[in-house]
C-alpha positions in Angstrom: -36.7 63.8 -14.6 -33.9 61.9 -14.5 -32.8 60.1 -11.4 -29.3 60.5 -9.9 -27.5 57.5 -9.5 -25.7 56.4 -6.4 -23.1 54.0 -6.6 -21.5 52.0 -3.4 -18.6 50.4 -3.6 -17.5 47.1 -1.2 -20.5 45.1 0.7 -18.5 44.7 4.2 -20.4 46.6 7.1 -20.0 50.2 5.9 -21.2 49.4 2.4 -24.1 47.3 3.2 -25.4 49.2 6.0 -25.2 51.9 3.8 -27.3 50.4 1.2 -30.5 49.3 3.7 -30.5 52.8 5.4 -30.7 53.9 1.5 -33.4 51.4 0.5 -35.5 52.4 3.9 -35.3 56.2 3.4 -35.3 56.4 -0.6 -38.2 55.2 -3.1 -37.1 53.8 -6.4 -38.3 56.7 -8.5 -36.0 59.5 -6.3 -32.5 57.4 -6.7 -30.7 54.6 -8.7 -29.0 53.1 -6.3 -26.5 50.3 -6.9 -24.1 48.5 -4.6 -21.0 46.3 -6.5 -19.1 43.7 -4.3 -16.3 41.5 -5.8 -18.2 38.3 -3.9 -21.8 37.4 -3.9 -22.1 37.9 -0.5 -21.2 39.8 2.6 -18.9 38.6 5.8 -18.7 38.7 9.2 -15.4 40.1 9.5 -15.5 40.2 13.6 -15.9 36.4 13.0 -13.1 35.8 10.9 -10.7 34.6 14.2 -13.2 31.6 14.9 -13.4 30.7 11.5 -9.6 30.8 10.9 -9.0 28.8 14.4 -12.0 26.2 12.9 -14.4 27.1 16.1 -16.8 28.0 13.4 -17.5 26.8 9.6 -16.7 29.5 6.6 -20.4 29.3 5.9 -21.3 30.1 9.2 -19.7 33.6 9.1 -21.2 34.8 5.7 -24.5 35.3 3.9 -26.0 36.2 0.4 -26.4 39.9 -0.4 -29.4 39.8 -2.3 -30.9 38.1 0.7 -31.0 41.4 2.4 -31.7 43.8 -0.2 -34.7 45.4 -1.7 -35.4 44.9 -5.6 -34.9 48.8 -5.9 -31.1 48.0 -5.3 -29.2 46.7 -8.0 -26.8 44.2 -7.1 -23.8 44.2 -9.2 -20.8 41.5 -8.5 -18.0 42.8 -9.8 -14.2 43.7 -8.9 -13.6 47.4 -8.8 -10.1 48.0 -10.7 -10.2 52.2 -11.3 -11.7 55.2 -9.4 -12.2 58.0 -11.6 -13.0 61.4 -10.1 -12.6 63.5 -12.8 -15.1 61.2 -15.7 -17.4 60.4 -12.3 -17.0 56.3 -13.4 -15.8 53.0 -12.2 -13.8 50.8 -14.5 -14.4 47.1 -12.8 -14.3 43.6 -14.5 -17.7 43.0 -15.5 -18.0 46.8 -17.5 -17.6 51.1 -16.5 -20.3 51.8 -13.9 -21.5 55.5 -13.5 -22.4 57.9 -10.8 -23.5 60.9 -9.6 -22.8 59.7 -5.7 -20.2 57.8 -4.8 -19.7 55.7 -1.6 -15.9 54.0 -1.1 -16.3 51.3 1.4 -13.5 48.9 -0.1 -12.9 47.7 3.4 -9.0 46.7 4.6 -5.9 44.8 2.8 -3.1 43.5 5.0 -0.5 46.4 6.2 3.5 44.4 5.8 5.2 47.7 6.8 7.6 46.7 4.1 9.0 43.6 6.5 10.8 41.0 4.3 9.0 37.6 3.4 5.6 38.7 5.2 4.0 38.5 2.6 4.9 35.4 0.8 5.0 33.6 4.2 2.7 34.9 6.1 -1.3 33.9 6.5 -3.6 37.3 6.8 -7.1 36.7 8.6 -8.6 39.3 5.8 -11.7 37.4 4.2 -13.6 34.3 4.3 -11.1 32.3 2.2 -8.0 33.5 4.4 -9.9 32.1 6.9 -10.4 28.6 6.0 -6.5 28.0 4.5 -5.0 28.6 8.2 -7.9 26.2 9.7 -6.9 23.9 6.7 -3.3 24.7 7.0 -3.0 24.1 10.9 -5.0 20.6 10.5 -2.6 19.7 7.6 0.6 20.6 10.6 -0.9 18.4 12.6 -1.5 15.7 10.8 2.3 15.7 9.4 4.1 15.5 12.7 1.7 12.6 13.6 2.8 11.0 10.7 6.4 11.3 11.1 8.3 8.3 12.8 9.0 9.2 16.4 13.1 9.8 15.7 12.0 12.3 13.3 9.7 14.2 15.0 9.6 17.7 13.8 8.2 19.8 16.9 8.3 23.0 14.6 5.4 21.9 12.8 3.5 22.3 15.8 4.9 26.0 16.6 2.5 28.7 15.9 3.0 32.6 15.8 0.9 35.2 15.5 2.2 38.7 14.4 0.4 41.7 16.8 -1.9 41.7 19.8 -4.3 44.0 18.9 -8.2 42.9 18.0 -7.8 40.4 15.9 -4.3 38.3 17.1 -5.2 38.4 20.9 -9.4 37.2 19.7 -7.6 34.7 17.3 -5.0 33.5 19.8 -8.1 32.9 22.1 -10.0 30.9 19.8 -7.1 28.7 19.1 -5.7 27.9 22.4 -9.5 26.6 23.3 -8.9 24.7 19.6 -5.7 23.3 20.5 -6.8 20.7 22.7 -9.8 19.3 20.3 -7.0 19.1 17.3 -4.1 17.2 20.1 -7.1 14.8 20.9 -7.7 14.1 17.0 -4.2 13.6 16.0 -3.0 12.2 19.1 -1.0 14.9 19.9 0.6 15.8 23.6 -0.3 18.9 24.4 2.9 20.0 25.5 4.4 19.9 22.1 2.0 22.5 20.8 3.1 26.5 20.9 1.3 29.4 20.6 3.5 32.3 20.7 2.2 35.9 20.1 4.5 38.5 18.9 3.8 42.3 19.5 6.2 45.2 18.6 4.8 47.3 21.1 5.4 47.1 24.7 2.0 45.5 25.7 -0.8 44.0 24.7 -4.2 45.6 23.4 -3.3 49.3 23.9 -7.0 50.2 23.7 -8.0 48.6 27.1 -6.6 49.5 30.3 -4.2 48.0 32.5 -6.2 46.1 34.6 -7.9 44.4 31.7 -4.6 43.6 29.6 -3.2 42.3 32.7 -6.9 40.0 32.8 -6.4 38.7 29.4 -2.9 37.9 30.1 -3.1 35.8 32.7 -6.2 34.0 31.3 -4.4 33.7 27.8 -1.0 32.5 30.0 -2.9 30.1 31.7 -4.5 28.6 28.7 -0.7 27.9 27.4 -0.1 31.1 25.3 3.1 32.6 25.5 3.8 36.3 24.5 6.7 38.2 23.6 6.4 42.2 23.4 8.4 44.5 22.5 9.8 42.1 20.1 9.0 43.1 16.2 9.0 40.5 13.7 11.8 42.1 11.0 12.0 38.9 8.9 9.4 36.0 7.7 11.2 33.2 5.9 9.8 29.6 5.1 10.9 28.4 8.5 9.5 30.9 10.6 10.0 34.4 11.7 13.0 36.7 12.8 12.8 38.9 15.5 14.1 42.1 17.1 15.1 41.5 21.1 17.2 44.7 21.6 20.0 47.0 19.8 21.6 44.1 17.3 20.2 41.5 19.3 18.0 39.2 17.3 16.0 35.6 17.7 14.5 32.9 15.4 11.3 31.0 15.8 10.8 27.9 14.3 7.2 27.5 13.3 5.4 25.8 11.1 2.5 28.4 10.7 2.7 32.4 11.2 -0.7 34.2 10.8 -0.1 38.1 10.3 -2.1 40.4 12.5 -0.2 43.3 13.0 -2.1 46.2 10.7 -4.4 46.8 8.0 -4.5 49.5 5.4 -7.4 50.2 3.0 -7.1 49.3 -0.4 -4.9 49.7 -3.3 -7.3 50.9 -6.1 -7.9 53.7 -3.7 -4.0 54.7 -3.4 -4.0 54.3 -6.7 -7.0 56.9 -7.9 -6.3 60.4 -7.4 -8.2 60.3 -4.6 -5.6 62.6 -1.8 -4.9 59.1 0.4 -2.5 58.4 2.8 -2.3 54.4 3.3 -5.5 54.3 1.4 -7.4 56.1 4.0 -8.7 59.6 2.8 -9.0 62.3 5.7 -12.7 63.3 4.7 -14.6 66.2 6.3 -17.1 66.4 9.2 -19.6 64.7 7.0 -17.6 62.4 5.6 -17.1 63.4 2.2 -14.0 64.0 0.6 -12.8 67.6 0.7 -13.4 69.4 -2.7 -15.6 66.9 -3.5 -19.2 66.4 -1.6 -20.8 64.3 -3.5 -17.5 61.5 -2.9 -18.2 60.0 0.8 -15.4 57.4 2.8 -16.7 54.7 5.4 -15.0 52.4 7.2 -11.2 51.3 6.4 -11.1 54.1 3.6 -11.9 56.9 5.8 -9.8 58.7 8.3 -11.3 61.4 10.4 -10.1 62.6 13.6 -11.7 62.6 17.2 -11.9 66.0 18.3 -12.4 65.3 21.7 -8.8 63.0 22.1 -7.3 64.5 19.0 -6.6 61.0 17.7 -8.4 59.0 14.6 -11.8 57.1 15.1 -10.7 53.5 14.4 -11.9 51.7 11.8 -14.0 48.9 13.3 -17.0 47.6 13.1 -19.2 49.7 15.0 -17.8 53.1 13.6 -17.9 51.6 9.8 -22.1 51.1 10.6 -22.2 54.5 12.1 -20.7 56.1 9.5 -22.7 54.5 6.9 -26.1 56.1 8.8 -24.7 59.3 8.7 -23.6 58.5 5.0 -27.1 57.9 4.1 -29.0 60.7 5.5 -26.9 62.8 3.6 -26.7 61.1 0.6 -31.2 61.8 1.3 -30.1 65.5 1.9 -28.0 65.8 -1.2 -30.7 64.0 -3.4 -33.2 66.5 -2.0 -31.2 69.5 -2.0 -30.5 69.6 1.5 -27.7 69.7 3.5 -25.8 67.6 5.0 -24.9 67.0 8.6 -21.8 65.9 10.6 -20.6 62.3 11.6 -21.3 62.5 15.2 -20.5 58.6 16.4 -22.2 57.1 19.8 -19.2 55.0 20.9 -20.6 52.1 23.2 -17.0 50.6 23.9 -15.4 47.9 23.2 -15.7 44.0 23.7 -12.5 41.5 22.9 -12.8 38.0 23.3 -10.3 36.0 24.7 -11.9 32.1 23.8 -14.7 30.3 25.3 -17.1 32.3 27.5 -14.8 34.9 28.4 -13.6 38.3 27.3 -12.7 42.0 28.6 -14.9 44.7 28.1 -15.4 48.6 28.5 -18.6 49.1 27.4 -20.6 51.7 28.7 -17.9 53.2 30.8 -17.4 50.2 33.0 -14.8 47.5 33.2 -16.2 44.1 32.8 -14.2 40.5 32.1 -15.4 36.8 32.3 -18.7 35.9 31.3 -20.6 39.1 31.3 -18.5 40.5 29.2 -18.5 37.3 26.6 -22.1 37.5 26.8 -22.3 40.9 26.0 -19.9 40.3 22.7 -22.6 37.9 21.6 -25.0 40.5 22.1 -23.4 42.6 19.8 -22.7 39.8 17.2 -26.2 39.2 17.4 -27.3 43.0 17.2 -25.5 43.6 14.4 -26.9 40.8 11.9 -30.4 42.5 13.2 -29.4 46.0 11.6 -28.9 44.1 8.6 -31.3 41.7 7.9 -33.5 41.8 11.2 -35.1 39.2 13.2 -34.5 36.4 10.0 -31.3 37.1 9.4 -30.1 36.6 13.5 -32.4 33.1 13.4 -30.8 32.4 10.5 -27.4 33.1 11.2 -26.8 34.9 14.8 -25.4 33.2 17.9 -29.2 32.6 19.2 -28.6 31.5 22.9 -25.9 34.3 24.3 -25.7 32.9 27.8 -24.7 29.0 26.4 
């Protein structure tokens, strides 16, 4: 008998969770089951703000694949370049792969809505190495304004903007404005000559939470020297900063030295580009997360889009949807391989933790509103829980924040 072979594609959370609920619930003689990443190992992509603001090392937010697999999975690193439905293969850079099953989880690439200069110079917190160039980038601004004589004093070097307060600007604003006043001490710095502006084309801040909490993270943000300006969209990034939109043919510039990019993600190109029916690289997949017309083709995480019947409005694609999809991906990828059927993606959504820097955050997990140090506590929780999924109790000793309440 000749085994099917299941092929999963990206080794973020969707991927890789998918993979260990596949190596728990399938021997090696029922599947071949291989999982292909472009990097050797998998990232914490929920950790990316510290690492970018330099609270945390690069090598403290990643670990090795292979660390947490089984031998019955084969490891491939490769860099997928072609999706192709029709021939059931993979073209990537190491060789044509093959498949009976297919899993996408590609993950995210940085959305520019088409803005002019956003991409040339802007920074994106997207992976690991995106990560450390604005922590090496900021340090770099630093040291060159305390370098310049005082007459020449440059104070835009010192101006930072961040594009969008959703998730990842208002958690990477936080981290930074707690970083601020380690880096002023370094490079003898005054304080007051540091910015941290956030930019948000929509009219407030963090539209998932509720007013009370937005209002919270405000006034702790405000306090800790962040400035914001909403309803404000950035319509032009040029080497010198960013141009925005105040009103009908009323514009401003910002002078800054660094602008990070955190207004929207989008999944991935080769995605768009396979005949795959996409819309941003997201593929509106059926109740059990396959692709329509084709079942044996399943979407988790960034690539899948799949509406929430009960507020007629998309699941999002973080973290803790991307791990519950992959669960339901692999119990019916088991169904499939044992002629069974498969079952709807039916998520258990907890809520929702943001940090805002140091020991606090907003939270409204579990139907409550919680801010401070409970609710910081609680995101550590969660940081922690999730390495355990993974790689269990060696993995969180190994890597996890151990001691939540420090």
């Amino acid at each position: 008998m000749i085994k099917p072979k299941i092929l999963i594609l990206g080794a973020g959370y969707g991927g890789l969770m998918t993979a260990i609920n596949l190596q728990k619930r399938l021997r090696s003689r029922d599947a071949e089951i291989t999982l292909v990443n472009k990097n050797s190992y998998h990232y914490e992509t929920t950790w990316l703000h510290e690492a970018s603001a330099g609270n945390l090392k690069p090598e403290q937010v990643r670990y090795e694949i292979k660390d947490v697999l089984h031998k019955k999975i084969i490891f491939k690193q490769a860099t997928v370049e072609k999706i192709d439905i029709h021939y059931k293969s993979v073209q990537t850079n190491q060789g044509e792969l093959y498949y009976d099953y297919l899993v996408v989880a590609l993950g995210f690439e940085g959305e520019t809505f088409g803005i002019d200069g956003l991409d040339k110079y802007t920074f994106g917190i997207t992976n690991v190495n995106d990560a450390r160039k604005i922590r090496d980038h900021i340090h770099t601004q630093f040291a060159e304004w305390a370098s310049q004589e005082l007459f020449e004093k440059d104070d835009a070097l010192l101006t930072i903007v961040v594009g969008g307060a959703g998730f990842t600007g208002i958690e990477f604003i936080g981290e930074l404005a707690n970083k601020v006043p380690e880096l002023c001490r370094e490079y003898d710095v005054p304080r007051e000559k540091v910015s941290i502006i956030c930019v948000e084309a929509a009219p407030s801040i963090l539209p998932m939470f509720s007013e009370t909490l937005v209002n919270y993270a405000v006034d702790v943000l405000t306090d800790k020297g962040i400035e914001f300006s909403v309803g404000t969209p950035v319509v032009q990034a040029t080497k010198e900063g960013v141009k925005i939109k105040k009103g009908p043919n009323q514009f401003d510039f910002i002078k800054a030295g660094t602008v990070v990019w955190a207004a929207g993600v989008r999944g991935p190109r080769v995605v768009e580009e396979s005949d795959l029916p996409s819309r941003r690289a997201r593929v509106a997949v059926e109740e059990d997360l396959s692709v329509p017309g084709y079942q044996h083709i399943f979407m988790v995480g960034d690539c899948a889009f799949l509406v929430n019947r009960e507020t007629e409005r998309p699941y999002p694609p973080t973290a803790q949807i991307a791990v519950q999809q992959a669960n339901t991906v692999a119990r019916n990828l088991v169904a499939l391989v044992k002629g069974k059927e498969t079952k709807p993606f039916i998520p258990d959504l907890k809520g929702t933790v943001c940090s805002l820097g140091g020991s606090d955050a907003i939270s409204n997990a579990f139907g409550k509103e919680i801010t401070g140090k409970t609710a910081y506590i609680m995101k550590k929780v969660i940081d922690n829980r999730a390495l355990y999924l993974i790689g269990g109790l060696g993995l969180v000793l190994k890597k996890g924040k151990l001691n939540p309440f420090k």
